[in-house]
Legacy VTK file of the C-alpha trace (Angstrom):
# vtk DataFile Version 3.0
C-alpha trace
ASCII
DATASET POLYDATA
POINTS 615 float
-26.327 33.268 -6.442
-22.776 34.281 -7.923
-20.287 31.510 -8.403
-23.427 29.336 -8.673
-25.591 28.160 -11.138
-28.567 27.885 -8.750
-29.559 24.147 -9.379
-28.689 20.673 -8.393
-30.263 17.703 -10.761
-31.765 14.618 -8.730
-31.941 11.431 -10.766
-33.843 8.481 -9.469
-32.237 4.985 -11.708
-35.520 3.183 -10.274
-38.055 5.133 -11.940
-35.837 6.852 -14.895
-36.891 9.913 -13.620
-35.056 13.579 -13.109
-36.090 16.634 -11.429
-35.067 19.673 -10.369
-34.251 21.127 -7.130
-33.001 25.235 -6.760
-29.824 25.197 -4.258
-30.461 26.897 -0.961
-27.627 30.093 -0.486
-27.665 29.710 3.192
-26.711 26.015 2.466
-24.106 27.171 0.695
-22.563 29.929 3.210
-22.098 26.999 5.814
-21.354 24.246 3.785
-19.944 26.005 0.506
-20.128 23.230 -1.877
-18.190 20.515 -3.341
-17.841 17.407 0.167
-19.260 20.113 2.586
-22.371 20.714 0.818
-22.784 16.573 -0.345
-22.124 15.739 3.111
-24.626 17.707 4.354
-27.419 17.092 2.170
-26.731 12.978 2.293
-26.621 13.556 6.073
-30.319 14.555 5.742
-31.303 12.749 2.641
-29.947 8.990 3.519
-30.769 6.694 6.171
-28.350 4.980 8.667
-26.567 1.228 8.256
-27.782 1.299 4.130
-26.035 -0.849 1.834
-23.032 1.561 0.063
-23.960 -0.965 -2.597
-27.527 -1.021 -2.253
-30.294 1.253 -4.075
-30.570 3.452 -0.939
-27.059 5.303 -1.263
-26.943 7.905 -2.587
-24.209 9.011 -5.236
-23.431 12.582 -5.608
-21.146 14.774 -8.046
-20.031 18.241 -6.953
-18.486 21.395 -7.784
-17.888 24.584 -5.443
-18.530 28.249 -5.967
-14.467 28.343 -7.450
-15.208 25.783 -9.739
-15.030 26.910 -14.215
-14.378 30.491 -12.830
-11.247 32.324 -13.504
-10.170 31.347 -9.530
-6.475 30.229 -9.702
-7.498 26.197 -9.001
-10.914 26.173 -9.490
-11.060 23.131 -11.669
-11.904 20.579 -9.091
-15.086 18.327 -8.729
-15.916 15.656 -5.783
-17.650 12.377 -5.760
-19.795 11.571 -2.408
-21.496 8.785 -1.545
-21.039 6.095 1.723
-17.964 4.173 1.390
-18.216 0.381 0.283
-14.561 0.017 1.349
-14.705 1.500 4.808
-18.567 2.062 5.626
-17.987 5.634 6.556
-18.319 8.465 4.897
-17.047 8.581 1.626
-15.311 11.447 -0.921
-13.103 11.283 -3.647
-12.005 14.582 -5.635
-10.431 15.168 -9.148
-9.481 17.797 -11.426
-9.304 18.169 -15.016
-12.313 19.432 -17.152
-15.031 17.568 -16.106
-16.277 19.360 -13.100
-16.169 23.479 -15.097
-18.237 21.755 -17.469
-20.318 20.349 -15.518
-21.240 24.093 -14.444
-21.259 25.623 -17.926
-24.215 22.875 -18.360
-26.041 24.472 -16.110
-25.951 22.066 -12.563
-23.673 22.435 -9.284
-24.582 18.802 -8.353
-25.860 15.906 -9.563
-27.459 13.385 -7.180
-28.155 9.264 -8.218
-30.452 7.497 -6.147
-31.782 3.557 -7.102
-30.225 1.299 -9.334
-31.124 1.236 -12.842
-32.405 -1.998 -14.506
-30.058 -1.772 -17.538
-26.616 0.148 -17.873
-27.056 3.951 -18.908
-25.569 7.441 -18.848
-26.498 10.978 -17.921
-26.715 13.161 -20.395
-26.494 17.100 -19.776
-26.730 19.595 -22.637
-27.073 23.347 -22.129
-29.462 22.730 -18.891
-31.314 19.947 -20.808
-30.666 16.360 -19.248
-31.766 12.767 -20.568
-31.241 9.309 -19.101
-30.046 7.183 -22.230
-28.940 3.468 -22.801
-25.254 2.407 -22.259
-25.383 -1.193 -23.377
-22.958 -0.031 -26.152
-20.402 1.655 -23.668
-21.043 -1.780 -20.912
-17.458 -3.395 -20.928
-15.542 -0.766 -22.667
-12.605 0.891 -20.516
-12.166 4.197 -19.296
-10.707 5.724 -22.908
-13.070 3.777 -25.156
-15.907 5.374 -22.824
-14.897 9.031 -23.716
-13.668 8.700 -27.270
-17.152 7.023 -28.229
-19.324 9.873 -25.729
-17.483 12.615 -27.631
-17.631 11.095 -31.083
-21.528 10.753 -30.601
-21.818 13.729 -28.551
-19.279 16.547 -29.784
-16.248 16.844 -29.119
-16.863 19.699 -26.847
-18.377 17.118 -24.531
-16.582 16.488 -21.019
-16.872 12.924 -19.180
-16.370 10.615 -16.256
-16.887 7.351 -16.277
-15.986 3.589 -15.093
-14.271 0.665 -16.423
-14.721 -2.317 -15.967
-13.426 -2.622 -12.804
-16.026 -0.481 -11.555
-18.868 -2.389 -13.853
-17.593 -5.549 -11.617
-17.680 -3.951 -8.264
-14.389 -3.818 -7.557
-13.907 -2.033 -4.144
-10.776 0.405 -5.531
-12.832 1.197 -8.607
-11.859 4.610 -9.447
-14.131 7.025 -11.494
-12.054 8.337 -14.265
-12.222 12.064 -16.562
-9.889 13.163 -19.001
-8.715 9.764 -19.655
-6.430 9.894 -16.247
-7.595 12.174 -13.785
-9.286 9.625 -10.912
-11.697 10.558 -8.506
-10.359 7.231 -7.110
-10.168 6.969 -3.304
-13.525 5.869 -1.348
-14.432 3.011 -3.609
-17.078 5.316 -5.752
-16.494 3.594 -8.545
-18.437 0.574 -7.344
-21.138 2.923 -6.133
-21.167 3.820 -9.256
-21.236 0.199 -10.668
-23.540 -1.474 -8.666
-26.226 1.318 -9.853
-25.080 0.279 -13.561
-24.323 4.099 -14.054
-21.977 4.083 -16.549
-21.097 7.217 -17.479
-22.268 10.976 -16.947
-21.602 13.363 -19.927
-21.542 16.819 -19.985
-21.190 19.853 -22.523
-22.636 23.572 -22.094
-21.755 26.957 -22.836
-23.570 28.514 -19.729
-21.436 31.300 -17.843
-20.716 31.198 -14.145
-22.091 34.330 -12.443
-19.807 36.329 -10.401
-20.210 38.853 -7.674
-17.300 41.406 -9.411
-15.789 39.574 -12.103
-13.599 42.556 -12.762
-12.170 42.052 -9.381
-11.455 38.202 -9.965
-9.674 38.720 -12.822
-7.818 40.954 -11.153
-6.945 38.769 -8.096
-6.105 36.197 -11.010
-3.121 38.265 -12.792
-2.092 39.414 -9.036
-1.445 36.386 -7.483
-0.590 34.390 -10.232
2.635 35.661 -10.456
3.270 35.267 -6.808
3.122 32.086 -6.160
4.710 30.108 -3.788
4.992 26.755 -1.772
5.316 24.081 -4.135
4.176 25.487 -7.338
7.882 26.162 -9.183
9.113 22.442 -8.962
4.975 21.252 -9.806
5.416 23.801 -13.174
8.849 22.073 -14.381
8.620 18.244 -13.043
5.129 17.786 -11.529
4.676 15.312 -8.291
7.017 12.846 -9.779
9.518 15.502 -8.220
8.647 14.572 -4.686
9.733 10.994 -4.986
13.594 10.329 -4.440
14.082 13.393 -1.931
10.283 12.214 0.020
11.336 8.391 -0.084
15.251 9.345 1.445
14.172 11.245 4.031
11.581 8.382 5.210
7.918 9.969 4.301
7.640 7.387 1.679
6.512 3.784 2.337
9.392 1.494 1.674
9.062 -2.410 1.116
5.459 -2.303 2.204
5.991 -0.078 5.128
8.635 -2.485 6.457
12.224 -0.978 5.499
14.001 2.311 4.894
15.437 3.517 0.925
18.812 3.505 3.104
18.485 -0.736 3.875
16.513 -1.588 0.999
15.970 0.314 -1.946
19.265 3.048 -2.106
18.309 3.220 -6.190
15.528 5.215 -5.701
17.020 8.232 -7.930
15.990 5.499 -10.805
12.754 6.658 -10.547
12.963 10.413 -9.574
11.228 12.858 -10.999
14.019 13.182 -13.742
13.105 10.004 -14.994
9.606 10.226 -15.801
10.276 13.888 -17.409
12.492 12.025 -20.152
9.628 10.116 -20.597
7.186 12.937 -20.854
5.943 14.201 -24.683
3.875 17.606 -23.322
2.756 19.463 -20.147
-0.809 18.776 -19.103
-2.891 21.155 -17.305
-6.646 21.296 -15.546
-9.407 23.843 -16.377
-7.362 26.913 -16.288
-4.424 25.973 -14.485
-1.328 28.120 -14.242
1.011 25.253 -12.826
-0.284 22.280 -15.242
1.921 20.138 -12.968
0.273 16.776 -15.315
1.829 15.577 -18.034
1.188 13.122 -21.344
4.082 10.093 -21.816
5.336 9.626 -25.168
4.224 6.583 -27.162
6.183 3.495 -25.314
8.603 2.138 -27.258
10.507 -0.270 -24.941
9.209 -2.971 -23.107
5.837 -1.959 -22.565
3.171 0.017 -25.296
1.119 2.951 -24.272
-0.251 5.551 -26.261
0.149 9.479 -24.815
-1.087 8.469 -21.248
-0.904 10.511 -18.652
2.554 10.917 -16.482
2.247 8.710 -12.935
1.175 11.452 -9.887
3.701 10.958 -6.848
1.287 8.627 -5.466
1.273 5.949 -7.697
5.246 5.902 -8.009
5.542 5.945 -4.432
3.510 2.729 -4.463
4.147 1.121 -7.594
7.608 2.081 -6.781
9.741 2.367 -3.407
6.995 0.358 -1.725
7.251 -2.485 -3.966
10.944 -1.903 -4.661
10.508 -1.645 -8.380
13.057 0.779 -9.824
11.609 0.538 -13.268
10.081 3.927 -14.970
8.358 2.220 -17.850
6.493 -0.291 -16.040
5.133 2.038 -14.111
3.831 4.009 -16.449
2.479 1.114 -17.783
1.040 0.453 -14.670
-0.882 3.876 -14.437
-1.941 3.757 -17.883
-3.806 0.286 -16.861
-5.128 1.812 -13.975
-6.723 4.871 -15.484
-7.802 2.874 -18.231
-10.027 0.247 -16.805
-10.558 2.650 -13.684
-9.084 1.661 -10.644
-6.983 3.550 -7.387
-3.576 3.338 -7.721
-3.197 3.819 -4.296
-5.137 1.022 -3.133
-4.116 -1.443 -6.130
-0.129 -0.471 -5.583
-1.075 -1.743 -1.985
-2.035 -4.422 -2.966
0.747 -5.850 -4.753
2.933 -4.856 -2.380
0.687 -6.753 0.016
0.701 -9.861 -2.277
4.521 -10.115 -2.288
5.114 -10.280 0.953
2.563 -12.946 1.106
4.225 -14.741 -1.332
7.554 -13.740 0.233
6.413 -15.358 3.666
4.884 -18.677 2.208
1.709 -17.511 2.151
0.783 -17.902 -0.936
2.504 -19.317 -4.071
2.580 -19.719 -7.758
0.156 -21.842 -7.617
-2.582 -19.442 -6.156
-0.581 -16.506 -8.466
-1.461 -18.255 -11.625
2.369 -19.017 -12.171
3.464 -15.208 -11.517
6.569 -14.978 -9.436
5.016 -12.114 -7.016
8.737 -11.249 -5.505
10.490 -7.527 -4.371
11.491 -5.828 -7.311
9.786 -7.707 -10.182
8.472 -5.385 -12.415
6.833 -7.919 -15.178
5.273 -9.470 -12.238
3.796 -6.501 -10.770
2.519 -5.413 -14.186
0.717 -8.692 -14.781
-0.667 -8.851 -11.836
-2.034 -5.378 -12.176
-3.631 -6.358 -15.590
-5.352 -9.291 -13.360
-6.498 -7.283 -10.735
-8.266 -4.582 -12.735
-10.364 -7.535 -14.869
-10.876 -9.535 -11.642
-9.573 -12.380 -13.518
-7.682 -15.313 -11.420
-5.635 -14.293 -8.263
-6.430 -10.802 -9.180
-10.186 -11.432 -8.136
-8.812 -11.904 -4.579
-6.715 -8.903 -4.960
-9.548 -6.647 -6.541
-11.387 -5.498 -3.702
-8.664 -4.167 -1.396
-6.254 -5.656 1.238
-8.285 -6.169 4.039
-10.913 -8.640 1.877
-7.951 -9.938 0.132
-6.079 -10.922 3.391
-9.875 -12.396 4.820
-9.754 -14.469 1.215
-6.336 -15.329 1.902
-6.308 -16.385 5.468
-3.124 -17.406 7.288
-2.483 -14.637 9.190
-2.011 -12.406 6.258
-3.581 -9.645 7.780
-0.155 -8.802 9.187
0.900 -7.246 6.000
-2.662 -5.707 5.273
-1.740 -1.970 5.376
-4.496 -0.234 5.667
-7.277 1.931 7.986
-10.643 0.387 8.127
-10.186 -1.137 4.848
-8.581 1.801 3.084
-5.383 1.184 2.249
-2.473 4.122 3.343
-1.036 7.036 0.808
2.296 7.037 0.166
3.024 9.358 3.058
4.617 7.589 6.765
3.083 8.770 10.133
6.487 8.129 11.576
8.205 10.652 9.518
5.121 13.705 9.809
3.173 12.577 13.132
0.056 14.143 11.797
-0.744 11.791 9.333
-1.273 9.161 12.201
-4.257 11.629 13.449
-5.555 12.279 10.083
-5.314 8.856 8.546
-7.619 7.429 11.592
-9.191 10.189 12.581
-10.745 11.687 9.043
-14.239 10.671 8.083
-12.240 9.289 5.054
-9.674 7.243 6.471
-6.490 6.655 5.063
-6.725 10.503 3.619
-2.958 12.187 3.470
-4.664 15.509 2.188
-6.156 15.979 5.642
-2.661 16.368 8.016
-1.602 19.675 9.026
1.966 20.540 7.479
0.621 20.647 3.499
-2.233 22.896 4.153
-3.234 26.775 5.014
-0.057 28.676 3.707
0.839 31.211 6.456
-2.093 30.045 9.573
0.151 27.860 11.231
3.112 29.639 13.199
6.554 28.907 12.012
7.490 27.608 15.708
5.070 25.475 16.002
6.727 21.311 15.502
4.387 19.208 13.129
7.030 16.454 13.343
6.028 16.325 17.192
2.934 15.568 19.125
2.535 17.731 21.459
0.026 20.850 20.959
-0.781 18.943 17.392
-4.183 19.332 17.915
-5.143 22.826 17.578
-2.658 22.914 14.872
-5.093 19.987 13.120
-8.082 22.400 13.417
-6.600 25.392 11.833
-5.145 23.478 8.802
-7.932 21.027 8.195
-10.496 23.523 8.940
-9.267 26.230 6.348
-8.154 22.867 3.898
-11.790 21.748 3.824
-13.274 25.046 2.679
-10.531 25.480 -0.040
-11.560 21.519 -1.227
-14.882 23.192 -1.007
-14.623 25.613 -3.019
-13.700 23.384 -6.241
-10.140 25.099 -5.353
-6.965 22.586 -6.248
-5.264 21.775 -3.323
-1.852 22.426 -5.094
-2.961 26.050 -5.853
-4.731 26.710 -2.202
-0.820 25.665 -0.814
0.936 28.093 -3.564
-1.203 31.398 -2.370
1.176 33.743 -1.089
-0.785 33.625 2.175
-4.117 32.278 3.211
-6.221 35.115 3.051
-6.002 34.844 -1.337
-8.706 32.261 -0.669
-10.934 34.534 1.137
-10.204 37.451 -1.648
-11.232 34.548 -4.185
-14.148 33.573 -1.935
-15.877 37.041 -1.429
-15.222 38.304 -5.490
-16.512 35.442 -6.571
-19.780 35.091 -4.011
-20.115 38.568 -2.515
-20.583 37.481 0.908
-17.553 39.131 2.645
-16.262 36.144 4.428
-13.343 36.622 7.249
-10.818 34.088 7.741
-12.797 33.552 11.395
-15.619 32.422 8.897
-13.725 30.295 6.665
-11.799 28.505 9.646
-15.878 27.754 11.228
-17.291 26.835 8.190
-14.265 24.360 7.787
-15.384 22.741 11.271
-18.223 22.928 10.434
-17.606 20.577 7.176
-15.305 18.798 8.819
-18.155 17.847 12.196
-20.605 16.894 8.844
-18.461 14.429 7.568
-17.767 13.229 10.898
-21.099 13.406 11.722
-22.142 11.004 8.916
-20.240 8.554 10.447
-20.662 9.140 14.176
-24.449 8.153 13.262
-23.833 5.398 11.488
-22.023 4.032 15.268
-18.773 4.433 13.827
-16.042 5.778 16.503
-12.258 6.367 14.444
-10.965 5.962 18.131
-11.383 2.355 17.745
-10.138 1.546 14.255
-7.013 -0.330 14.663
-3.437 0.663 13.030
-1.219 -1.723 11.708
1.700 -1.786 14.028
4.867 -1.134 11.423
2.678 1.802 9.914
3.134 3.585 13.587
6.300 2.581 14.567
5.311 -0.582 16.232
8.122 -1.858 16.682
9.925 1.142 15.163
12.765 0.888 11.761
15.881 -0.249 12.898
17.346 2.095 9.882
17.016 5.064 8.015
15.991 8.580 8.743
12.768 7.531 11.088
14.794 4.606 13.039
13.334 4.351 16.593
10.191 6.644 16.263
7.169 5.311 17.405
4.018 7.787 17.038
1.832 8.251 20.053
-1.454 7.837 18.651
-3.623 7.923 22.134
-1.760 11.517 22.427
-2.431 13.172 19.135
-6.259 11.851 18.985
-7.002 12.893 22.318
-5.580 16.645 21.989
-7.447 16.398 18.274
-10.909 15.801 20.390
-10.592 17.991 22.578
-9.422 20.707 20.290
-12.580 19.899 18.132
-15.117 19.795 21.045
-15.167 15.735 20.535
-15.348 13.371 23.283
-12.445 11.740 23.748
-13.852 8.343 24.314
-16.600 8.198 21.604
-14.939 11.404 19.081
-19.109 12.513 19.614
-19.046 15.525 18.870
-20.191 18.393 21.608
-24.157 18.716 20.909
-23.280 22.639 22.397
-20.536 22.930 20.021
-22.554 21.704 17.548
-25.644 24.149 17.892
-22.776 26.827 18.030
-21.631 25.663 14.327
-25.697 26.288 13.688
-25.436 22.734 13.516
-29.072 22.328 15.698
-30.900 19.759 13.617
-27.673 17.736 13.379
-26.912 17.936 16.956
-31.020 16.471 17.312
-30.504 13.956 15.344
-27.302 13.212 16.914
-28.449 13.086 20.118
-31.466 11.677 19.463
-30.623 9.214 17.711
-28.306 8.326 21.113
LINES 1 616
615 0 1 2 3 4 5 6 7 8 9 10 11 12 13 14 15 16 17 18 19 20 21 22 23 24 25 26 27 28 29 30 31 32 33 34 35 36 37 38 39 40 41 42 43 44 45 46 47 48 49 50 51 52 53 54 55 56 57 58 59 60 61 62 63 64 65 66 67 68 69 70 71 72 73 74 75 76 77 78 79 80 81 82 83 84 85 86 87 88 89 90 91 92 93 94 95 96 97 98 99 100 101 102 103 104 105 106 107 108 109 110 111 112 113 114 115 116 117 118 119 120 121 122 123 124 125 126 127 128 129 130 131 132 133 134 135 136 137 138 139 140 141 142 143 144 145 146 147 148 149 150 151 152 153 154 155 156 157 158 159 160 161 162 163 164 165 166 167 168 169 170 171 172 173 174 175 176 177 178 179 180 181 182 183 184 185 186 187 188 189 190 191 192 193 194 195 196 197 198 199 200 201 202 203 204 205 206 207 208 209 210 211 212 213 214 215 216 217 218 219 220 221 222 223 224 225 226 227 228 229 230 231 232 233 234 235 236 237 238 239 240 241 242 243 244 245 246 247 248 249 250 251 252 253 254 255 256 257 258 259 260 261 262 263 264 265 266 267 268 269 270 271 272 273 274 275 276 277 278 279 280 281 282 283 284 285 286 287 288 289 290 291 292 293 294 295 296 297 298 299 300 301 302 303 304 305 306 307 308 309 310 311 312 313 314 315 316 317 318 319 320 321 322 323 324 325 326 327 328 329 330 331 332 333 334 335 336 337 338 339 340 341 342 343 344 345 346 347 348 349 350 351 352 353 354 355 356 357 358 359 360 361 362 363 364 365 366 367 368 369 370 371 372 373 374 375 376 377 378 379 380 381 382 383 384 385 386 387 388 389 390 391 392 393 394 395 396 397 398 399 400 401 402 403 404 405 406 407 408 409 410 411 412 413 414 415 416 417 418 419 420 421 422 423 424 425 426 427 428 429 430 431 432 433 434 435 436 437 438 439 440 441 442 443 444 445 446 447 448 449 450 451 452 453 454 455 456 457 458 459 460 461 462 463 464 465 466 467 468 469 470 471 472 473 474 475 476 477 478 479 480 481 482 483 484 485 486 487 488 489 490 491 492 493 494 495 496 497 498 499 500 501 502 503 504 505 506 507 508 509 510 511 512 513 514 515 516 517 518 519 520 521 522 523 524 525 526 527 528 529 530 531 532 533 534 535 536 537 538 539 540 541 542 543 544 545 546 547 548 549 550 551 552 553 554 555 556 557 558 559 560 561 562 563 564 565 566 567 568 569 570 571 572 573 574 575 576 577 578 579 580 581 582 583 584 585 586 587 588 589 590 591 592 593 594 595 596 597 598 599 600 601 602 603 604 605 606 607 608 609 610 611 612 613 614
């Protein structure tokens, strides 16, 4: 199989046992690999209504056919599992060097089933793999974890890990590589935690076969000087770029989702993308990467002490940031360097103290309960101690640790009026009342709360120019294309940023069919992608799970609408979008079930079965 290595490694933490299982191509054609291929193979290897906690889930680590090849983007790696935050289906994708490696020691996937009796790690060498004791690594952060794995491994020896956020089950445990790229949304890291897994480490010299590796070296040198989309401001600033020009023109949250940068915080330039740059010591980039859009902060030297972390993604500033209205750069990076370090979302955590001020804003809560931390707009020492609480569950940030939907149950008082999140994930940093489609893909995506899943940032050159993603209507079929084609290129190992900065679409397919031989269309592609995206959706669908019903906080939608700045007055029509995104996909538009004839015309027949039967 070219762009595969052939083998996927099952590990049971009940019995300490591994074994070996050769990866099916067919499986591969429709699902590809990476969340297509895990979702499928959970689907039929896990039961319904488990415990995402519990031995019976089942954790998996991924790579696609793009993944440690000379693909432009083909660093990428995914984490499945079910959800402990949201009980659905759960992914959570990251770049770096862990997931190429993870190939070169000879697996596409690794799959954890049971919980072990003591803390270990998985060890893979050159095709050889051991289960060994992690008592020494228990408690150490994210950084200790690697620097003591590649001093007693090599230094040629990739990981990803937990902290100890994710040893103590916190619900936004990220799991962390490279000392700060996450695999953090999804709650994995608890998955992880609960089975006391606490590491995997990986190191190999084992080639990737391709189908004409002339040709993809080729396609490489072509198209890497062509470009486009977002890649020239990613090469010089990196996401921090996004922030002042996203946050003005009202597609970042502001004040936790309540104001506008216009009303509330007009000093957002303070932390622009400039500001983090003068901050920045070197470039970092992934496996390969022509962009390296990452970067390394110099030592800190003012307020706050951090050692070469990595630079905050868009993300987290938007968060930390506008949404907290904290204009200060350093604590920030502060903030992301505690984050990485004991392995925890930023997403979800920045949510959360932005959640926790307006509690404390609105009487909710008070010093008191915040162990004496003023937890007010703006404070930056504030939000950094509470971070530091949060990540070691320790005092008010044990009621803070597992999300804002359990924190505002803890909480009580009708806090769950400044909750912001999707069936318990918490919203990216990107508004549904500036881009519509992030309504539909935040509720309807088997990972809710996803902003990589709304049509606008995906398939370069699919979607006509005419066609309005700031509207509603005819949204729909425009969802299909973009996610569909989006969820193969995810698939593929390929980075998202890369996949946008093709030239046109149809570089993926080049990619695909140099890589695999298979001599995919773009019709194939955009099928396989519904076909991965009905899996997912699938997963959850079984487990009596219907996104129609999950319930959006009002001011998220436009309920009642911003009284200033750029997206003043706009409410999103929600029952519009989903509907014309059911019946594009063939989904009922009462129960999102999928069409069992659609469904056996995906050559999904022994899903549709168990669908249906299961009905």
């Amino acid at each position: 199989m070219n762009g595969y290595m052939g083998k996927m490694l099952w590990v049971d933490l009940n019995q300490n046992q591994l074994r070996e299982e050769i990866l099916d191509e067919k499986l591969c054609r429709d699902y590809i690999g990476g969340y297509g291929l895990g979702a499928r193979i959970l689907f039929d290897k896990m039961k319904t209504g488990i415990d995402p906690l519990g031995p019976e889930n089942i954790l998996g680590f991924l790579t696609g056919p793009f993944t440690g090849t000379p693909a432009l983007g083909g660093s990428r790696y995914v984490v499945v599992g079910k959800s402990p935050l949201t009980g659905t289906w759960g992914d959570a994708n990251s770049g770096g060097y862990f997931g190429p490696h993870l190939k070169f020691a000879g697996y596409d996937a690794v799959f954890f089933t049971g919980i072990s009796l003591k803390p270990v790690y998985l060890l893979i060498n050159n095709g050889i793999a051991e289960i060994k004791d992690a008592e020494f690594l228990w408690g150490k952060n994210c950084y200790e974890t690697e620097d003591l794995l590649k001093n007693q491994q090599g230094q040629d020896t990739e990981v990803a890990c937990i902290g100890p956020a994710g040893e103590k089950i916190s619900l936004i445990a990220a799991i962390i590589n490279n000392k700060g790229r996450a695999a953090a949304r999804s709650g994995l890291g608890a998955v992880m935690g609960s089975k006391r897994l606490k590491a995997i480490a990986v190191k190999g010299k084992m080639e990737v076969p391709l189908f004409d590796a002339s040709k993809v070296v080729e396609l490489r040198k072509n198209y890497m000087t062509k470009l486009a989309g977002p890649s020239a401001i990613l090469k010089t600033v990196g996401t921090p770029a996004f922030t002042d020009f996203l946050t003005k023109i009202g597609d970042t949250p502001v004040k936790n989702w309540s104001g506008s940068a216009m009303a509330d915080f007009p000093q957002v330039e303070k932390i622009g993308g400039s500001a983090f740059i003068e901050h920045q010591q070197k470039k970092y980039g992934c496996y390969r990467c022509v962009i390296a859009c990452g970067g390394h902060m110099k030592e800190g030297t003012g307020e706050y002490k951090y050692l070469s972390c990595h630079k905050p993604e868009y993300e987290t500033i938007g968060m930390f940031g506008a949404n907290c209205l904290n204009d200060n750069v350093e604590s920030i990076i502060k903030i992301n360097d505690i984050c990485n370090s004991y392995g925890v979302d930023t997403i979800s955590a920045g949510a959360c103290m932005s959640f926790a001020i307006e509690c404390y804003e609105n009487g909710l809560i008070s010093q008191k309960d915040t162990d004496g931390i003023e937890m007010t707009w703006g404070n930056y020492k504030s939000i950094v101690a509470m971070t530091e609480k949060l990540v070691r569950r320790e005092g008010f940030g044990a009621v803070l640790a597992d999300g804002v939907k359990v924190a505002s149950e803890r909480i009580g008082k009708g806090s769950e009026q400044y909750a912001m999140h999707i069936q318990g994930q918490e919203y990216a940093a990107h508004d549904p009342r500036f881009a519509y489609a992030y309504a539909s893909s935040y509720r309807m995506d088997a990972t809710p709360g996803r902003h990589t899943r709304a049509a606008g940032n995906t398939a370069p050159g699919l979607i006509k120019p005419e066609v309005n993603r700031y509207a509603w209507s005819g949204l729909g079929e425009v969802q299909k294309i973009a996610i569909s084609f989006q969820h193969v290129a995810d698939s593929t190992g390929c980075c998202m940023f890369l996949s946008d900065s093709y030239p046109n679409a149809n570089v993926l397919v080049e990619f695909l069919n140099a890589i695999t031989g298979w001599n995919f269309t773009m019709d194939d592609v955009l099928k396989t992608g519904e076909r991965i995206l009905d899996i997912r959706h699938c997963f959850n669908v079984r487990e009596g799970l219907n996104p129609l019903k999950y319930k959006s906080p009002g001011r998220v939608i436009g309920l009642p609408p911003l009284k200033t700045g750029p997206t003043a007055g706009r409410t999103v029509d929600e029952e519009t979008i989903d509907r014309e995104l059911c019946e594009a996909m063939k989904w009922d538009v009462k129960t999102s079930k999928p069409s069992k004839q659609r469904l056996i015309e995906l050559g999904m027949d022994a899903v549709a079965d168990e669908l249906y039967r299961v009905a």
